[in-house]
N, C-alpha and C positions, 0 to 999 in steps of 0.2 A: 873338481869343485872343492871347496876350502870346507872343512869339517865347521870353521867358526865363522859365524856373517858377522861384516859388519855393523854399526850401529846405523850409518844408512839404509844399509838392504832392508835394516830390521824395521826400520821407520816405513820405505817404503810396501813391507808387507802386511803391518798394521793399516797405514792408511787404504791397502788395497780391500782389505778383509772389511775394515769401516764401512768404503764405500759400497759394497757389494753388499750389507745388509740395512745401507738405507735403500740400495735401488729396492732392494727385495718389498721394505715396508712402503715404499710409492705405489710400487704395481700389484699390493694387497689392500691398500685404501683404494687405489682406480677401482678395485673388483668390487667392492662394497658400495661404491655410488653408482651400480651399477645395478643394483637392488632395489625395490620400494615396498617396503610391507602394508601387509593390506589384511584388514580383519574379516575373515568369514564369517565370525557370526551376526555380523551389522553386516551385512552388502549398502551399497550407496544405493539411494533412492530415486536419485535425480542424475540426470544424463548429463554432459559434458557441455550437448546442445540446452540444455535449458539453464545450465547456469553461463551458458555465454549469452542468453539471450537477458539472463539476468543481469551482467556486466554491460551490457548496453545499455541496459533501462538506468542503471545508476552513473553511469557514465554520462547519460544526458540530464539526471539530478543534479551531478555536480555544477554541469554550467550554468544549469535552472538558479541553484541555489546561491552560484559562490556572486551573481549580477546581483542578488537580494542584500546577501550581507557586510556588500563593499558599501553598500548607503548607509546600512542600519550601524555599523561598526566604525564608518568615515576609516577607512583602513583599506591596502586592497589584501585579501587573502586569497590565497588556492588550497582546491580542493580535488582532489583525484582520488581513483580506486584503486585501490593496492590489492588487495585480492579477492574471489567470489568461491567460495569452497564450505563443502557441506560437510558436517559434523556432529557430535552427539552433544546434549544440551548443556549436559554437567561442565565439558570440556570449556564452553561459554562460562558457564557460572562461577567455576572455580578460578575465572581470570579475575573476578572482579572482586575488592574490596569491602570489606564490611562500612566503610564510611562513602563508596559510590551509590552513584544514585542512577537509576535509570527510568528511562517515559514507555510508559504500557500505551501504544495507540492500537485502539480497534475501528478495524477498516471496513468501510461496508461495503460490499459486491452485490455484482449486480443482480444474484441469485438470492438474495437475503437471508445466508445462510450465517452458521453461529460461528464464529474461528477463532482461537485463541489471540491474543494482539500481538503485535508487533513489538519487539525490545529494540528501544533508540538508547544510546550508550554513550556519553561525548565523557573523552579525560578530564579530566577535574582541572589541570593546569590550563587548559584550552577554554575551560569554561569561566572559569575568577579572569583571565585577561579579555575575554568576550564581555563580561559584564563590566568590569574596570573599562572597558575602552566605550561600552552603552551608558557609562554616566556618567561620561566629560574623562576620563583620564587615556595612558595612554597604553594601558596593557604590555606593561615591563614584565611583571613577573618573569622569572625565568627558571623557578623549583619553588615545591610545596612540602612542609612535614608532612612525613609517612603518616601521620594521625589527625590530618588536616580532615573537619569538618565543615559542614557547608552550614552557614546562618539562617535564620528564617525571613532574610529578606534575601539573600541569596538563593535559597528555594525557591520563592516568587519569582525572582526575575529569571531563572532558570527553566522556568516553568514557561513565561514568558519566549523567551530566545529560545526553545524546541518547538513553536507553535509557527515561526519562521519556516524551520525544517520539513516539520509537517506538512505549511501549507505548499509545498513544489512537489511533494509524494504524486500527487491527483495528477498534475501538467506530465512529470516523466513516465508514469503509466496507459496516457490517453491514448499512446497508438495502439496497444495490446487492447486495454479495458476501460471501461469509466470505475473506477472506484475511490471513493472518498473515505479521510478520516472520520469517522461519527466522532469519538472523544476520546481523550487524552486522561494520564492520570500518573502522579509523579508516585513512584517505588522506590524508599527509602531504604527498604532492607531486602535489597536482593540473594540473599542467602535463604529467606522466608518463602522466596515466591515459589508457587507450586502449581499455577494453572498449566505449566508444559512437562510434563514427565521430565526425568533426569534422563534417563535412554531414548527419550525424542529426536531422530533425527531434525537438523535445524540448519536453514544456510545464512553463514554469518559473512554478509558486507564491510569490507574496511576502508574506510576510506582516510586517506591519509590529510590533512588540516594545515595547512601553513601561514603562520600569522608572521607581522618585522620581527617579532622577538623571540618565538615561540613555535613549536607543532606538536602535534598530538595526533592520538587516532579517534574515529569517530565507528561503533563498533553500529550496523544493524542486525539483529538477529529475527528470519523469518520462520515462524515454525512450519514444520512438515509437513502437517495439515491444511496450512492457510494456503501455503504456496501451492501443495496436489489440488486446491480446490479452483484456485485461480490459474495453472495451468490447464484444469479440466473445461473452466470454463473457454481460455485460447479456442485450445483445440476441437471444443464442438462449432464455434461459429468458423472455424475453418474450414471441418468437412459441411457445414451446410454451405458455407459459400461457394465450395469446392463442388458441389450438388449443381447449385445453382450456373457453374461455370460448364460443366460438362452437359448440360441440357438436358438431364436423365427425363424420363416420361413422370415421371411423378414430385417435377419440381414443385409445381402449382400446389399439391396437398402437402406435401414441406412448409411452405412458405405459410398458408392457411391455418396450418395446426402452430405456427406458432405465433401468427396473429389472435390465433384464439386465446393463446395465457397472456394476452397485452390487458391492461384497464384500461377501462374508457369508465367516462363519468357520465352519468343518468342523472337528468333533473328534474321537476315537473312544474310546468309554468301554471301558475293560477289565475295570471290573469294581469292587465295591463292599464296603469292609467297615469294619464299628463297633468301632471301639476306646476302650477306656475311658481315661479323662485320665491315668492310673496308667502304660497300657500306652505311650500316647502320650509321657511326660514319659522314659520308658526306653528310648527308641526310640535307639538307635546305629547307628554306620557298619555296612554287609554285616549285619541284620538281615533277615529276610525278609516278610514280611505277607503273609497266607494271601486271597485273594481268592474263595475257596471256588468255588473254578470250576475244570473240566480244563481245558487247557492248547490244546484242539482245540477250546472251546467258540467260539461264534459272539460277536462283540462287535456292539455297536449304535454306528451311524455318525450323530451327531447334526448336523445344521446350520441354524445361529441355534437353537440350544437346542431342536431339534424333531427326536424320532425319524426316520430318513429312512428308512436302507440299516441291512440286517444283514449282517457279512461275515466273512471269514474272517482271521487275522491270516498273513501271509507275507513271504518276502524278495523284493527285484525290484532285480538289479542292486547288490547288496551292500549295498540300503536297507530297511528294515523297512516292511512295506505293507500294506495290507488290499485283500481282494479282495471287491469287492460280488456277493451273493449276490440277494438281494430286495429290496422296495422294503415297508417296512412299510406303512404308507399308502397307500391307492390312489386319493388325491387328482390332481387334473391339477398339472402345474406351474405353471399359471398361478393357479388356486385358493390353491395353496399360498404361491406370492411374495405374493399378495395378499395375505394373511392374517398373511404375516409380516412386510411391510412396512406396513400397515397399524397395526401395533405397534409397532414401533420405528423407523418413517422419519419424524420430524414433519414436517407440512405446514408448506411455503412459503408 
């Protein structure tokens, strides 16, 4: 062997030595995606299984939604869900801009219990070509200054064009639950809001918005509490159905005890009388109408539109009150809930 290589050999053993230290940094990146860190002191809240059942329910939002605002926009756009993953609240907050704006909806369940609201989140570029294209133009925009603020008819109508969104929430939820929006309320300075702790676990909805010109994300964010309340509520009409399915001996008191927290309406009829359209079209203020009854007679106490109690009319406490005398019916009360919810509760 030659004491001196030449400038080949030398080329060739450079480029050997190269390549052998990118192979090395390929198969030390494969190793590291090979990792996923994960914080112990948060653990995840919500199962794998309830946020894919979550990605269903917004996945049939979007088809609810995108048939709504291909009319409202004369435009057709799409909309899909990009990801369904749970997170801490601040990680949300700190996405969003001092000049965004987000809608606080509070939902009402069927528990009528308290929950902090819903964070609906639309980008700003998505939103000025949603309203450019709601008032005749044709939603070109295609970038905004970093220090772009929203106008005070532009809050209006933004306010407006989330009430779209809201109103499909109720339809993609109905196979799970019946819950409705109660109200809306636009949040100007989301850096201010404080109704959901900053370490609140929250699962944040993305769904992704595609306009001719334009897309954007469309952010939902559900807090941890609303959602543990509304999957509590899933899961219990589960295992009663799941009761009712397997024929246990004590489905009948199941089923009873929870017709017992139902409302039914109580009325008390005082009495009945036919007037002709003549008599009726004449009818003025301090007039009196003859109910062809004394005044001691007995009234009938109806509930759910079924004779119950016969009673007497009296005062109690400076309030007007009937005192139950008899029970017309001498049906059991179990006989009788059955019969009237059997009429007016439709099956689940």
């Amino acid at each position: 062997m030659a004491d001196v290589l030449s400038q080949s050999q030398i080329d060739m053993l450079l480029n050997s030595m190269r390549g052998g230290d990118a192979e090395a940094d390929k198969k030390e990146v494969k190793e590291e995606k090979k990792y996923k860190s994960y914080d112990f002191y948060s653990p995840k809240k919500f199962t794998k299984d309830k946020l894919k059942i979550l990605k269903g329910i917004y996945d049939n939002y979007c088809r609810i939604i995108v048939s709504q605002l291909n009319g409202i926009l004369r435009m057709n756009c799409e909309i899909e869900v990009t990801s369904v993953e749970e997170t801490r609240y601040h990680e949300f907050g700190n996405a969003l801009g001092e000049n965004d704006v987000m809608e606080l909806m509070f939902l009402k369940l069927p528990d009528d219990s308290k929950n902090p609201p819903l964070l609906f989140h639309i980008n700003q570029l998505l939103v000025v070509n949603m309203i450019d294209s709601m008032l005749g133009g044709e939603g070109g925009e295609t970038e905004l200054d970093f220090e772009y603020t929203y106008t005070d008819i532009e809050l209006a109508l933004y306010g407006r064009l989330v009430k779209y969104f809201s109103g499909a929430i109720k339809d993609s939820w109905k196979n799970y639950l019946a819950l409705d929006v109660e109200s809306l309320r636009l949040e100007q300075s989301p850096s201010m809001f404080q109704e959901i702790g900053l370490d609140e676990p929250v699962a944040i909805v993305m769904l992704n918005m595609i306009l001719p010109n334009v897309s954007g994300f469309i952010n939902i964010c559900i807090p941890g509490n609303l959602l543990t309340n509304i999957f509590s509520i899933i899961e219990k009409r589960r295992d009663v159905q799941g009761a009712y399915d397997n024929g246990i001996t004590n489905s009948r008191e199941i089923m009873m005890e929870k017709l017992r927290e139902s409302e039914l309406e109580m009325k008390v009829n005082l009495g009945t009388a036919h007037l002709s359209f003549q008599d009726i079209y004449g009818l003025r203020v301090n007039d009196v109408i003859d109910l062809n009854k004394s005044r001691n007679s007995d009234v009938m106490v109806y509930v759910a539109n079924q004779p119950w109690f016969e009673g007497k009319l009296g005062v109690y406490k400076n309030n007007v009150a009937v005192k139950l005398n008899k029970k017309v019916q001498e049906e059991s009360e179990e006989q009788f809930l059955e019969e009237v919810f059997t009429e007016e509760v439709p099956a689940n």
